[in-house]
MIKE-224987 format. One record per residue: residue number from 1; residue in one letter; y, z, x of N, C-alpha, C in turn. Coordinates in pm, whole numbers, padded with zeros to 5 digits, always signed. Each point is the difference from the previous one (the first is absolute). Layout:
BEGIN
<NUM; 'a'; <Y; Z; X>; <Y; Z; X>; <Y; Z; X>>
...
***
This chain:
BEGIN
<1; 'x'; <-00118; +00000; +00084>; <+00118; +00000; -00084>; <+00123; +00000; +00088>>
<2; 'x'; <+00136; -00048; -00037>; <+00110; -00021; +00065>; <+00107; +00095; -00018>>
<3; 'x'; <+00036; +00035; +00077>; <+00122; +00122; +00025>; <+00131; -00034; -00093>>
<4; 'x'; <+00080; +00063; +00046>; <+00157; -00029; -00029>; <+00063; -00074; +00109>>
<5; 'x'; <-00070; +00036; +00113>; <+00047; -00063; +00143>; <-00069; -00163; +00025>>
<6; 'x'; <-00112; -00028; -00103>; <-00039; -00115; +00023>; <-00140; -00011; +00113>>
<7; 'x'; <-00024; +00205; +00030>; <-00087; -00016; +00107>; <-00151; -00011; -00098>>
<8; 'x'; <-00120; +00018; +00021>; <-00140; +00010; -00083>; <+00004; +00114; -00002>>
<9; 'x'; <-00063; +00095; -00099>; <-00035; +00141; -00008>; <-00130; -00015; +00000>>
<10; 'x'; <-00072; -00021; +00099>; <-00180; -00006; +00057>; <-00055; +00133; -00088>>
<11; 'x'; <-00091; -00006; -00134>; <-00066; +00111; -00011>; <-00173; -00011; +00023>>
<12; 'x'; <-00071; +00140; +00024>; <-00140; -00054; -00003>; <-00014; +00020; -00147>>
<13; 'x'; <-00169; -00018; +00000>; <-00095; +00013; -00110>; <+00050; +00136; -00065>>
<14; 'x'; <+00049; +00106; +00025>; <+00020; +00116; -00085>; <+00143; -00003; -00081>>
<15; 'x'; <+00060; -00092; +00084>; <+00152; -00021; -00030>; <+00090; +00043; +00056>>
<16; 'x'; <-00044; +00089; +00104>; <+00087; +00065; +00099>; <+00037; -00126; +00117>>
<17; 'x'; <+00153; +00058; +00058>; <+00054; -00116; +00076>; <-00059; -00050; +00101>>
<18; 'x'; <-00057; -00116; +00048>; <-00096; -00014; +00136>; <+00108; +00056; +00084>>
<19; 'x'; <-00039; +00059; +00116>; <-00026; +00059; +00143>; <+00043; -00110; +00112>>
<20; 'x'; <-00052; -00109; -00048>; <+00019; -00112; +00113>; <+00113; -00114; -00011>>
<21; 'x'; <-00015; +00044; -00203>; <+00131; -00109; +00024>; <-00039; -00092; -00006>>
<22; 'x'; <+00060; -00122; +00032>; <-00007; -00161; -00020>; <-00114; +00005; +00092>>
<23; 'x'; <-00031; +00039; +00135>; <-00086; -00050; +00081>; <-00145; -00015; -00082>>
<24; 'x'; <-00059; +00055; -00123>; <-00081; -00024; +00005>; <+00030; -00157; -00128>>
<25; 'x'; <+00092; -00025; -00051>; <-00005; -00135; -00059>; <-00009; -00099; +00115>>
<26; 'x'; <+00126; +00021; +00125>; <+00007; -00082; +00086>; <-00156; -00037; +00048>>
<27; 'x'; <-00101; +00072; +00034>; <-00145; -00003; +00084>; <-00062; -00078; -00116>>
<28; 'x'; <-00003; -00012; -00105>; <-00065; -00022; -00106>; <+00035; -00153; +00013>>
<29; 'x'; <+00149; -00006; -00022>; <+00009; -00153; +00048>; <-00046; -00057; +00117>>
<30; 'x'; <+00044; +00029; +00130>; <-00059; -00021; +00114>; <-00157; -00034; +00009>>
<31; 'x'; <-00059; +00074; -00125>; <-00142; -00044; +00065>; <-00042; -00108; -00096>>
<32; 'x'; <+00082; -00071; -00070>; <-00008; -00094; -00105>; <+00087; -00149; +00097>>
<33; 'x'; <+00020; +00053; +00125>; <+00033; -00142; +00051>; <-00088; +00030; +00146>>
<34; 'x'; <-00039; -00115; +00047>; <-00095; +00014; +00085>; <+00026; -00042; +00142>>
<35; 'x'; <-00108; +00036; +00093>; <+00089; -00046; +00164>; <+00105; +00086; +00031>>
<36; 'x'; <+00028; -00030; +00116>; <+00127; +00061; +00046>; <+00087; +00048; -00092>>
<37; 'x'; <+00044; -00090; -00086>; <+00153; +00075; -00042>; <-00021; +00106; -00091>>
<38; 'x'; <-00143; -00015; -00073>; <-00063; +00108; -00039>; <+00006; +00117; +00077>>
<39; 'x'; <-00072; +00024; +00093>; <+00003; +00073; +00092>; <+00148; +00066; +00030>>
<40; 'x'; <+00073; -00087; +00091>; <+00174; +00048; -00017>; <+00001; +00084; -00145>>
<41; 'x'; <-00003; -00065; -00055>; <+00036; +00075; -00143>; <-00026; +00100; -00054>>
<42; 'x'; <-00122; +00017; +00064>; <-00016; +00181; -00013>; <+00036; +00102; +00082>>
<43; 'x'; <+00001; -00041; +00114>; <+00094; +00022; +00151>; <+00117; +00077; -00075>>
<44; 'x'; <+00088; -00113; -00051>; <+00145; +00033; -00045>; <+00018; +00107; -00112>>
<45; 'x'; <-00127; -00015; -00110>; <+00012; +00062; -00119>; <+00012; +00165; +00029>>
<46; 'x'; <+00039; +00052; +00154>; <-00029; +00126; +00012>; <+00201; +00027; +00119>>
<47; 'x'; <+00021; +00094; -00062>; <+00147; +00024; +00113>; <-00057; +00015; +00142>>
<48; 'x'; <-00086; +00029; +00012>; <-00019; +00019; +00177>; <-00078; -00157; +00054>>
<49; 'x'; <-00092; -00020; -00097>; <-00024; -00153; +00032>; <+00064; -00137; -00007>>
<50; 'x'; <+00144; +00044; -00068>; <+00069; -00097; -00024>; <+00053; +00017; +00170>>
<51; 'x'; <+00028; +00080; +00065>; <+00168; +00044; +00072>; <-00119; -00025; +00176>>
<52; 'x'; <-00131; +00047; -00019>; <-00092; -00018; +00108>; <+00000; -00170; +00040>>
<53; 'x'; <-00029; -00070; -00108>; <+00003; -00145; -00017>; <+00146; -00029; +00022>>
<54; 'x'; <+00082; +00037; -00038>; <+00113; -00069; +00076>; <-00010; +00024; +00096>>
<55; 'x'; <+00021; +00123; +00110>; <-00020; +00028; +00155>; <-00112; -00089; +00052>>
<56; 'x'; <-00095; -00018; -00031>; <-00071; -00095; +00059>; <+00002; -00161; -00041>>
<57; 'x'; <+00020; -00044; -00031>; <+00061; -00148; -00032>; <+00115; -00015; +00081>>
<58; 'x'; <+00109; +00104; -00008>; <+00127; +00005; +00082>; <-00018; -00017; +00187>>
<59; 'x'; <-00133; +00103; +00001>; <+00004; -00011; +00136>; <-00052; -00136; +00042>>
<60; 'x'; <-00176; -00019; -00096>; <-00036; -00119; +00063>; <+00052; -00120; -00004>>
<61; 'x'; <+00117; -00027; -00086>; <+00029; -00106; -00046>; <+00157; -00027; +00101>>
<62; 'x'; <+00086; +00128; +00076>; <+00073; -00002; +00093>; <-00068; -00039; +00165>>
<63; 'x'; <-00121; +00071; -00002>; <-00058; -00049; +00130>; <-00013; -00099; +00029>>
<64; 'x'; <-00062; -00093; -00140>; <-00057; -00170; +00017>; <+00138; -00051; -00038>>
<65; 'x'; <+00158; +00044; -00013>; <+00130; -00053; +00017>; <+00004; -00006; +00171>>
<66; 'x'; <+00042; +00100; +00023>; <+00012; +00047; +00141>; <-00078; -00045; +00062>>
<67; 'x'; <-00119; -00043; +00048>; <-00138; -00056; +00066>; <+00058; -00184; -00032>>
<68; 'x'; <-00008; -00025; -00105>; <+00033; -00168; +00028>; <+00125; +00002; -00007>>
<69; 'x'; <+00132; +00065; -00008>; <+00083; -00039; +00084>; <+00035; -00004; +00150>>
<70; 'x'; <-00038; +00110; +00068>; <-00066; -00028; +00104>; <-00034; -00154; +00061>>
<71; 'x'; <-00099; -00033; -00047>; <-00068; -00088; -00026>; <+00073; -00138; +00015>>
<72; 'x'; <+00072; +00028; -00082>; <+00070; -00152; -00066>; <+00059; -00085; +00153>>
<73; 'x'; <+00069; +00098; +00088>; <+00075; -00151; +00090>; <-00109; -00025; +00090>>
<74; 'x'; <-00160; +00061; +00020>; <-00093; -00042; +00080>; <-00092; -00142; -00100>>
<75; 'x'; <-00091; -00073; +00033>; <-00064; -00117; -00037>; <-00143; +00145; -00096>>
<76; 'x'; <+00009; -00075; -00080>; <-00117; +00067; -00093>; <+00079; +00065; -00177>>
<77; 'x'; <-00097; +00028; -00045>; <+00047; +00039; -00166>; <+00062; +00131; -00010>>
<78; 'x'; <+00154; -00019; +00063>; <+00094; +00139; +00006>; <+00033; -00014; -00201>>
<79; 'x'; <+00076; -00154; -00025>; <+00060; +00003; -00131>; <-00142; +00047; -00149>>
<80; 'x'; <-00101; -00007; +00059>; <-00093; +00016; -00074>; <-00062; +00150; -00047>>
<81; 'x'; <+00019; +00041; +00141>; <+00004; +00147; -00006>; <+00116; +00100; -00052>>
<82; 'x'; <+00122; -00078; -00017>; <+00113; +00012; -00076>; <-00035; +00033; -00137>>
<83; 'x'; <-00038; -00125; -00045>; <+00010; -00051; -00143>; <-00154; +00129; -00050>>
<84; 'x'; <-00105; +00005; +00061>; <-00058; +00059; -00029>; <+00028; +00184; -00027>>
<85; 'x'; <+00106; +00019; +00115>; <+00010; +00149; -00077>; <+00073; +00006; -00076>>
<86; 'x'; <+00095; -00112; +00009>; <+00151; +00026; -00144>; <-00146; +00003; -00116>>
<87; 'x'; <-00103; -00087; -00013>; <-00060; -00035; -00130>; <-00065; +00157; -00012>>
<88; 'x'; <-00061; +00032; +00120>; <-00029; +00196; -00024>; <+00105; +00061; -00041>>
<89; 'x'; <+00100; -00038; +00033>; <+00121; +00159; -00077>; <+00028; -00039; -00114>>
<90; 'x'; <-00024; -00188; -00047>; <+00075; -00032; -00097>; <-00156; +00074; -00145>>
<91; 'x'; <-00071; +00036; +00059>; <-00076; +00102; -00116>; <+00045; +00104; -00011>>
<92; 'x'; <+00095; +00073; +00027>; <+00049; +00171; -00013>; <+00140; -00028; -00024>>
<93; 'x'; <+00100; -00103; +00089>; <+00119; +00003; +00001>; <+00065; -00100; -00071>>
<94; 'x'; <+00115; +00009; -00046>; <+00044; -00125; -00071>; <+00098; -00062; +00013>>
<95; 'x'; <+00084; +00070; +00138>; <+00075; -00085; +00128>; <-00068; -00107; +00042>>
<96; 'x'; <-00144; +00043; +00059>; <-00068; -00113; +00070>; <-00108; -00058; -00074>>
<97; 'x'; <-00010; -00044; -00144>; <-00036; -00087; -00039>; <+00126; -00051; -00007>>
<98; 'x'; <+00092; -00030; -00078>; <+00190; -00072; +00056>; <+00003; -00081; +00131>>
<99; 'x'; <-00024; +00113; +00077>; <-00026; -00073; +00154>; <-00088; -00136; +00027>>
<100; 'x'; <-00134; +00067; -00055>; <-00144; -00105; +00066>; <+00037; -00119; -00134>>
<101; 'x'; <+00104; -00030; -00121>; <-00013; -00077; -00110>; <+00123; -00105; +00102>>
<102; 'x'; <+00120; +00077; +00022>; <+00078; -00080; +00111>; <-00052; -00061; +00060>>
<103; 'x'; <-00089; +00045; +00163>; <-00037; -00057; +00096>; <-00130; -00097; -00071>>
<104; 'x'; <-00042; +00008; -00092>; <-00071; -00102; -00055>; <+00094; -00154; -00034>>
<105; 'x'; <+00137; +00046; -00075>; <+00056; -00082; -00105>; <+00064; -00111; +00162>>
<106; 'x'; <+00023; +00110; +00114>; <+00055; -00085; +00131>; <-00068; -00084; +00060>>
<107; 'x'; <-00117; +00057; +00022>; <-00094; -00068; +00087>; <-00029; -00143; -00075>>
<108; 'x'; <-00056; +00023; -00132>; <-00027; -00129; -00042>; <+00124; -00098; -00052>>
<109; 'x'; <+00070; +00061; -00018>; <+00191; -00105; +00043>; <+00007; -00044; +00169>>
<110; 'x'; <-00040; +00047; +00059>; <+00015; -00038; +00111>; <-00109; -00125; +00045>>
<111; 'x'; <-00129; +00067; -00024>; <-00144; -00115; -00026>; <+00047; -00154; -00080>>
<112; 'x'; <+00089; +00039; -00106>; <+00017; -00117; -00083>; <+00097; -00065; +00040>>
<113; 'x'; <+00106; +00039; +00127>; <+00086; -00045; +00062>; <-00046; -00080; +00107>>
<114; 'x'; <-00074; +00063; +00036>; <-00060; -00087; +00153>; <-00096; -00103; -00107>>
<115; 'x'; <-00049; +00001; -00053>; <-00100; -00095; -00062>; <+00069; -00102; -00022>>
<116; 'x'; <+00125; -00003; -00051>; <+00091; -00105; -00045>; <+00043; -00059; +00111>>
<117; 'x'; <+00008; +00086; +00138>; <+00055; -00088; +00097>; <-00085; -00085; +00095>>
<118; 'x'; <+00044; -00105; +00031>; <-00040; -00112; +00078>; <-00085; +00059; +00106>>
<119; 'x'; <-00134; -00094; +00114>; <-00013; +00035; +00086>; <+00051; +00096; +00116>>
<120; 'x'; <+00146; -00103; +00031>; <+00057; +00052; +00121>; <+00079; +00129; -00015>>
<121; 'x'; <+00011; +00049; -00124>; <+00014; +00117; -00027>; <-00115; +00092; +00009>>
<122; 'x'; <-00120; -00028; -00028>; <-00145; +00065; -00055>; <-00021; +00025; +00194>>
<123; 'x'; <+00020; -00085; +00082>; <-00048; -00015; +00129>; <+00122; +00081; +00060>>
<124; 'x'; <+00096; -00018; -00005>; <+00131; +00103; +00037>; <-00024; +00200; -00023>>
<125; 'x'; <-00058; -00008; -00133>; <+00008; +00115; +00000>; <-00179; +00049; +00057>>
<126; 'x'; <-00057; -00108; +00023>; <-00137; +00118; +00093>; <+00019; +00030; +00135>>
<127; 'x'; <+00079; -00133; +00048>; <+00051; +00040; +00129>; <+00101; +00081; +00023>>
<128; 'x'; <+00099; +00054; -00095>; <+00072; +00121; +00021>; <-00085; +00095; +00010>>
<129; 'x'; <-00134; +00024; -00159>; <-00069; +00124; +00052>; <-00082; -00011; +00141>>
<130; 'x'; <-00003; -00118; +00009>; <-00123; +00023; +00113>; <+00075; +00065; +00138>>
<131; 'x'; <+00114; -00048; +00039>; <+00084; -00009; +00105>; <+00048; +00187; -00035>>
<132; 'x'; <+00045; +00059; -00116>; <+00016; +00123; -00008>; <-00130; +00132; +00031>>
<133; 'x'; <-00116; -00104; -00069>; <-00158; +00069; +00025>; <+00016; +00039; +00142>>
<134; 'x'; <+00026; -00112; +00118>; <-00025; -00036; +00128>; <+00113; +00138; +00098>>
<135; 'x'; <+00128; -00017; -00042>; <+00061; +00098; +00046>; <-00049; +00137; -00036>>
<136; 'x'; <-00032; +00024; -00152>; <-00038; +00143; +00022>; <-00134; +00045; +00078>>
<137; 'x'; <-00050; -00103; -00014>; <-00155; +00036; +00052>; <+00039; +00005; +00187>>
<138; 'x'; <+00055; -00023; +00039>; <+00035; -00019; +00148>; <+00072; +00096; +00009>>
<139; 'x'; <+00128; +00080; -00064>; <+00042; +00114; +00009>; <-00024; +00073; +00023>>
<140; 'x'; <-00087; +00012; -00153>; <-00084; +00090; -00027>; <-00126; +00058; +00079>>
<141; 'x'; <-00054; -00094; +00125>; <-00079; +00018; +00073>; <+00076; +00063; +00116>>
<142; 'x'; <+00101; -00070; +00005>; <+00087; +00022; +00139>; <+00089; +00141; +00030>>
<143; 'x'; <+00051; +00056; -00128>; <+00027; +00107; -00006>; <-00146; +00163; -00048>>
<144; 'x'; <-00072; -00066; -00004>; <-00082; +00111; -00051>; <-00126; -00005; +00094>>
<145; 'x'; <-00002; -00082; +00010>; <-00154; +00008; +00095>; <+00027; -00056; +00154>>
<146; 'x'; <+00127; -00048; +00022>; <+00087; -00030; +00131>; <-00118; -00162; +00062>>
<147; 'x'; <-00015; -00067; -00103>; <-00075; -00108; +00026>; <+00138; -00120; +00003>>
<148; 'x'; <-00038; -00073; +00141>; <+00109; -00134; -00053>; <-00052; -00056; -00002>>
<149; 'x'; <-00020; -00119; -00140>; <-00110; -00116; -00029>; <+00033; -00094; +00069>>
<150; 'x'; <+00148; -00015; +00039>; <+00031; -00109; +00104>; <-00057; -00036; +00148>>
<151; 'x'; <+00083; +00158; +00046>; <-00046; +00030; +00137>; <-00188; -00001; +00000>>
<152; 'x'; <-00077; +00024; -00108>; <-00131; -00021; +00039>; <-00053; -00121; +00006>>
<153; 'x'; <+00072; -00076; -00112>; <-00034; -00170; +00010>; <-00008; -00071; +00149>>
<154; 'x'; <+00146; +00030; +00028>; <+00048; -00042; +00148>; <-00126; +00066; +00102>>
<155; 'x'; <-00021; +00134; +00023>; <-00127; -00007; +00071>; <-00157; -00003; -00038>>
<156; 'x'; <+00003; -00075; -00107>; <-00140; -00079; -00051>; <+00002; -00127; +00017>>
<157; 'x'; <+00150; -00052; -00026>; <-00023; -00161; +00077>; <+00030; +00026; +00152>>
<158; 'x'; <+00042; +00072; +00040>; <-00008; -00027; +00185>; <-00118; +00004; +00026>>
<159; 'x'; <-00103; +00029; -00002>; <-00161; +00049; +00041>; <-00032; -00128; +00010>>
***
């Protein structure tokens, strides 16, 4: 039955007020949808399982931010590992579903941009990435692991 406030007044079988409150309608639903979101759904139907599930979505879904950005100016799936944790937070948070619906709405404006353009555009822009790939990866070696890919070339062709 419904309040004055619009909240449910949960009673049991005797008529006395349930104890639990909505959580036990919420579980009731939850187990009437199946898989995962089922699952979530009963997760949430509880105040400590709602607020546990955010902290963990938050963290794992910031690590795999942080981890492929990282990522991103080296050669390999930094933007992927991006898109994949915004899509983890975008289950708890509703900043970053906003976010991961943007970087969707960009990427494929951008895809449909280059598609439209000519070869020597299509060939222009792999050789920018490739030529940007090339510097970081040489930097990136050169400052961190004190490797010069040059200076080793030069004494692999002298031999």
């Amino acid at each position: 039955m419904a309040t004055s406030n619009g909240m449910h007044d949960e009673r049991d079988a005797s008529g006395r007020p349930s104890e639990t409150g909505d959580a036990d309608v919420l579980k009731d639903e939850a187990a009437r949808r199946s898989g995962i979101h089922g699952w979530l759904d009963g997760v949430r139907s509880t105040r400590t399982g709602r607020l546990t599930l955010k902290i963990v979505i938050g963290v794992i879904g910031s690590v795999l931010v942080v981890a492929g950005l990282i990522m991103v100016p080296f050669p390999g799936p930094g933007w992927l590992v991006v898109f994949a944790g915004l899509a983890v937070l975008a289950t708890e948070f509703h900043w970053a579903h906003r976010l991961l619906q943007f970087g969707r709405r960009t990427l494929a404006a951008w895809t449909a941009w280059l598609g439209r353009q000519g070869w020597t555009v299509k060939i222009l822009v792999v050789l920018a990435a490739a030529a940007t790939a090339t510097v970081i990866v040489y930097y990136g070696l050169r400052l961190s692991l004190h490797i010069d890919l040059i200076a080793e070339a030069r004494a692999f062709l002298s031999r």
